[in-house]
C-alpha positions in Angstrom: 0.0 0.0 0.0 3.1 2.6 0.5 1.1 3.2 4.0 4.2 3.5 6.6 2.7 1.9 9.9 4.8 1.0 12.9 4.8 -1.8 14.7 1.4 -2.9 16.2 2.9 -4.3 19.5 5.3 -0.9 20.4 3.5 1.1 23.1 0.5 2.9 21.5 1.5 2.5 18.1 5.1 4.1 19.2 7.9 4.5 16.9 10.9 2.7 18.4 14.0 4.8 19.6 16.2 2.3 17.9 14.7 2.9 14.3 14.5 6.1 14.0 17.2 7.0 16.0 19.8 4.4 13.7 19.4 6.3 10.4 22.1 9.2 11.3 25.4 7.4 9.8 23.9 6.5 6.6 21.7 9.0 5.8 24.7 11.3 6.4 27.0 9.6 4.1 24.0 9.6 1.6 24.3 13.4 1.9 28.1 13.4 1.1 27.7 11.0 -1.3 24.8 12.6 -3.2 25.6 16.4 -2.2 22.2 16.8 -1.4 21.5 17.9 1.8 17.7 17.2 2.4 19.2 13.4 3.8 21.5 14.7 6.5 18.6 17.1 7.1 16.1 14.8 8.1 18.1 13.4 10.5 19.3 16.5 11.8 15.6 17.2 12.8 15.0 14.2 14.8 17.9 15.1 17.1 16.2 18.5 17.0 12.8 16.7 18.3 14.6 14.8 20.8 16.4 18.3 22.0 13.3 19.8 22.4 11.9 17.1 24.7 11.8 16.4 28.1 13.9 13.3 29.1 13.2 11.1 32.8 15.8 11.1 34.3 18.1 12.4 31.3 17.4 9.0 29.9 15.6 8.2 26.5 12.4 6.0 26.9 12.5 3.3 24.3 9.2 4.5 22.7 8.1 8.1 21.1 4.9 8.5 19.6 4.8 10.0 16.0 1.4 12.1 16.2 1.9 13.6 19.5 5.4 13.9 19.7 5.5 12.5 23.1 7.2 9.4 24.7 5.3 6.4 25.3 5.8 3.7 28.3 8.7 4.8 30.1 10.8 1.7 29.4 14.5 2.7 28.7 17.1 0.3 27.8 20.7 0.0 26.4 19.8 -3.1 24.9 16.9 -3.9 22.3 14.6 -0.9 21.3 17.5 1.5 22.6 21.2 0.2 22.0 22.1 2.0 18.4 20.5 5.0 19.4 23.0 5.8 22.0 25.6 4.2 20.1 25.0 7.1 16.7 25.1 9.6 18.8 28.9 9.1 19.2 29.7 7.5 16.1 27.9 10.6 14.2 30.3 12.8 16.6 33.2 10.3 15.4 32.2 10.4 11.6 31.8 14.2 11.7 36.1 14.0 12.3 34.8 15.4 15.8 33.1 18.2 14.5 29.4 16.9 15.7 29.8 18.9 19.3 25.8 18.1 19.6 26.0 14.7 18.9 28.8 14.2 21.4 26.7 16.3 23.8 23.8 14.4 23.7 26.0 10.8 23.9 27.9 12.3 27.1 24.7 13.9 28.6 23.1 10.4 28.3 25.8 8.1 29.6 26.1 10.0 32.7 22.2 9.6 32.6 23.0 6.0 32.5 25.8 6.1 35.2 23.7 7.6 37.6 20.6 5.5 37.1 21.1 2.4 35.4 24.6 0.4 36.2 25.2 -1.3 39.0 27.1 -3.4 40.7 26.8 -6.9 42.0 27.7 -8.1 45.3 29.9 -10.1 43.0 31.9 -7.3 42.0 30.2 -7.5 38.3 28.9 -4.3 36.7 26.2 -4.2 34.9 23.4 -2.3 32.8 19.6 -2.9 34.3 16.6 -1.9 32.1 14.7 1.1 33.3 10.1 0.2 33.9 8.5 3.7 34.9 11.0 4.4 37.3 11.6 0.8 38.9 14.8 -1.1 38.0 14.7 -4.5 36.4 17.7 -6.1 37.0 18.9 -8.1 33.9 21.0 -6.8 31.2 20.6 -8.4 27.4 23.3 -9.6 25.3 22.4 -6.9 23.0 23.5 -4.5 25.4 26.7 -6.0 25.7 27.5 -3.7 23.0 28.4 -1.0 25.4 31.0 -2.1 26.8 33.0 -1.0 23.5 30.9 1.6 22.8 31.9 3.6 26.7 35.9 2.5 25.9 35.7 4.3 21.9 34.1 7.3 23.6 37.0 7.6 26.4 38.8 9.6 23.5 36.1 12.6 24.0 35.9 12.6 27.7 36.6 15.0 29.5 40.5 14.8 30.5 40.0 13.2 34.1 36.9 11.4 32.8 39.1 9.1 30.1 40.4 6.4 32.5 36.7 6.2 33.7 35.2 5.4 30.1 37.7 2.4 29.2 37.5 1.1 33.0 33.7 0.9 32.5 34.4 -0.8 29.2 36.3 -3.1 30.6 34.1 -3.5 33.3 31.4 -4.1 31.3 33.1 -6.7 28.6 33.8 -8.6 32.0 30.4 -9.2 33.2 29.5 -10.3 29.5 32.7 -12.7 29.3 31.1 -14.4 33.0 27.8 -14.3 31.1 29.7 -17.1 28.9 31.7 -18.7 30.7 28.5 -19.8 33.3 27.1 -21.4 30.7 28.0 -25.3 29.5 28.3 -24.5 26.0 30.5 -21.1 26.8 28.5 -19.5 24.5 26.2 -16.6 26.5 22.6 -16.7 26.5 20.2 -13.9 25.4 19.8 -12.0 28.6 21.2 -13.0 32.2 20.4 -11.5 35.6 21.5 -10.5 38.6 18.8 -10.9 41.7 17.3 -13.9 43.3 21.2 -15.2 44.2 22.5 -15.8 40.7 24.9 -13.1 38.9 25.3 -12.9 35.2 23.1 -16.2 34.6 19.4 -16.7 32.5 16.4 -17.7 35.0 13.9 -18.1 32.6 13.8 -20.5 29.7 13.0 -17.8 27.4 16.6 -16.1 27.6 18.6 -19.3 27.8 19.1 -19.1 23.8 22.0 -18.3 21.9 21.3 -16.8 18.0 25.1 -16.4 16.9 25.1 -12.7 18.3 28.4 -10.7 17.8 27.9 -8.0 20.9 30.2 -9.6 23.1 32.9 -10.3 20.3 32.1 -6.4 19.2 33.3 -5.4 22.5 36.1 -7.8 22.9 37.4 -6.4 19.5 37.0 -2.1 20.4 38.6 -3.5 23.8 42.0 -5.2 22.2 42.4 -2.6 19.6 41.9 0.6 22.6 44.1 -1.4 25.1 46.1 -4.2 23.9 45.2 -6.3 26.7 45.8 -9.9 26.0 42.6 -11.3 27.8 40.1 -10.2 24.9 42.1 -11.9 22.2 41.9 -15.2 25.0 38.3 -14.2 25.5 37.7 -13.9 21.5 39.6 -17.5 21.0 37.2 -19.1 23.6 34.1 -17.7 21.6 35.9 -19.7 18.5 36.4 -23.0 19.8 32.5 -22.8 21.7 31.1 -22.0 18.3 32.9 -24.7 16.4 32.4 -27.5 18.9 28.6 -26.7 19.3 27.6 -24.5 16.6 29.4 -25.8 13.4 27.0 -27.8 11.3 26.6 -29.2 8.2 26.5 -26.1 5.7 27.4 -23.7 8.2 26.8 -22.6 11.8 23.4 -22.8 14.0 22.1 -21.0 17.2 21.6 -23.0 20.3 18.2 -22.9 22.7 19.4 -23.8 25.9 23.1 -22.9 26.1 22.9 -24.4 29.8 22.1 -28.0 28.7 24.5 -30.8 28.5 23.1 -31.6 25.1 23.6 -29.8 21.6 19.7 -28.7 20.6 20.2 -26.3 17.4 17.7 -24.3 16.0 18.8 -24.5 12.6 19.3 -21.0 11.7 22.3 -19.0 10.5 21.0 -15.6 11.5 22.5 -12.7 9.0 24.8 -10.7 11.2 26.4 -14.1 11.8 28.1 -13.3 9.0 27.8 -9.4 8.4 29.0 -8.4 12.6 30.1 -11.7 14.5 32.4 -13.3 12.0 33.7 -9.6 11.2 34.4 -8.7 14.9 36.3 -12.0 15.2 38.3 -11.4 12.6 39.0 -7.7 13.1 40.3 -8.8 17.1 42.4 -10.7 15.6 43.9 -8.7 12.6 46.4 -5.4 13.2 45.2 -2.4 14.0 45.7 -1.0 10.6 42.6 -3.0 8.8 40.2 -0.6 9.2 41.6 1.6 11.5 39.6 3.6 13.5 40.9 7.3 12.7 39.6 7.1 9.1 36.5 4.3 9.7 33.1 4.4 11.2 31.3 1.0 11.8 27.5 1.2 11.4 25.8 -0.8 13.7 25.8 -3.8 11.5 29.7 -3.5 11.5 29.4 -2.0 7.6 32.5 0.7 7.6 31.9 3.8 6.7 34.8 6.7 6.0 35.4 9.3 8.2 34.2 12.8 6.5 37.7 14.1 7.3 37.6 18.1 7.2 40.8 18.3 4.6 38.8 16.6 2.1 42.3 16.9 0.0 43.0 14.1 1.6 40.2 11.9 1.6 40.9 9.5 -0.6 44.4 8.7 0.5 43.0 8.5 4.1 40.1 6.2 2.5 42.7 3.6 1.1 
């Protein structure tokens, strides 16, 4: 019919913070591509919208009604419905060659926002991100938003000076608690969300998260972590991932995702999901290739790991930084 509609489940026929708000890289590029503004200017305005609105908490709820221009239920999280949201706002500041200063407002604005209110720590010592239900914290974190953990240690760079050491140590903090996530498991491969209340720490309760679909989050942040630090661990952490996916995962004409990643026994679901390929694969290989494959002062990764160039200011020297 042509008729955009959303999705009939999101909150009052919401639009979902982690569509609209994941169009910034590309549509920009488009723009430099193209030299025709009117892409870069679309996006432009939904940051303008977003400026414009009042935020609980400084945090962004998951959902945003398109007639009324309000947001819908107050759910915010860093995983699903949220994650590439947050994670544009610094890559358009990184894309921009660090000209964006209200993209990397907004990304610093909200990850103090999510400092204050949504990581914790265990009594285990393990930090992690809860989700955010009308003002009441739900203590599990996804493996989607295990994503941040490279996303806070890339954004170090445009910290504040005494804030720097903070961002990577909450990377690393982070891209900890999602290695434990695997390695409480039997197949070592993490499930799709764990939690932390009723006496466990970093493991699934319910049979409805114990699944694993090939995701690459944890590998993304493994991979921002070796290339920011060097540390050995997340090229070890990385090599576990390998072996677990090619004892339990490798199958005839290619690899499958697993529904209970707690069981003794192998029960596959017999899909190769797409970013298998396009982000987890990718990661892995990037952790383990030098630092000048795609480095990161002349590439952007979108957040299906697709690299996009840096709009460098000297644009006399774009094409020899592109190479």
């Amino acid at each position: 019919s042509g008729i955009g509609r959303n999705w009939p489940w999101a909150s009052g026929g919401s639009s979902i913070l982690a569509e609209f708000g994941t169009l910034h890289l590309e549509f920009v590029h488009l723009s430099h591509l193209s030299g025709n503004p009117v892409f870069a200017e679309k996006v432009m305005n939904i940051r303008k919208v977003l400026n414009r609105l009042d935020k609980p908490e400084g945090l962004y709820p998951n959902y945003l009604n398109p007639s009324s221009g309000q947001w819908g239920q107050h759910h915010v999280s860093i995983g699903g419905l949220g994650d590439s949201f947050y994670e544009y706002l610094l890559k358009a500041w990184l894309m921009s060659d660090k000209t964006d200063e209200d993209g990397k407002k907004m990304y610093y604005d909200a990850v103090q926002a999510i400092e204050t209110h949504l990581i914790r720590k265990s009594s285990g010592g393990l930090t992690y991100i809860a989700e955010w239900k009308g003002g009441l914290l739900e203590h599990k974190m996804g493996h989607l938003t295990c994503f941040a953990g490279g996303m806070f240690a890339l954004g170090a760079d445009g910290a504040p000076s005494d804030k720097t050491g903070h961002h990577i140590e909450l990377g690393a903090e982070i891209a900890r608690t999602c290695h434990e996530s695997y390695d409480r498991t039997r197949m070592k491969l993490g499930p799709e969300a764990f939690r932390f209340d009723g006496g466990v720490e970093a493991i699934a309760t319910r049979q409805n998260e114990k699944y694993y679909i090939l995701r690459p989050e944890v590998i993304e942040t493994y991979m921002y972590m070796w290339r920011l630090t060097h540390d050995p661990k997340y090229r070890e952490w990385g090599w576990e991932a390998v072996e677990a996916l090619e004892k339990h995962c490798r199958v005839d004409g290619g690899y499958s995702g697993l529904r209970d990643v707690y069981n003794n026994h192998e029960s596959h679901d017999d899909v190769q999901q797409s970013f298998f390929l396009s982000e987890t694969l990718k990661y892995l290989y990037l952790l383990f290739s030098e630092d000048d494959l795609l480095p990161f002062e002349h590439w952007v990764f979108n957040t299906e790991a697709h690299p996009l160039p840096v709009l460098h200011k000297d644009d006399g020297n774009k094409e020899e930084n592109q190479k």
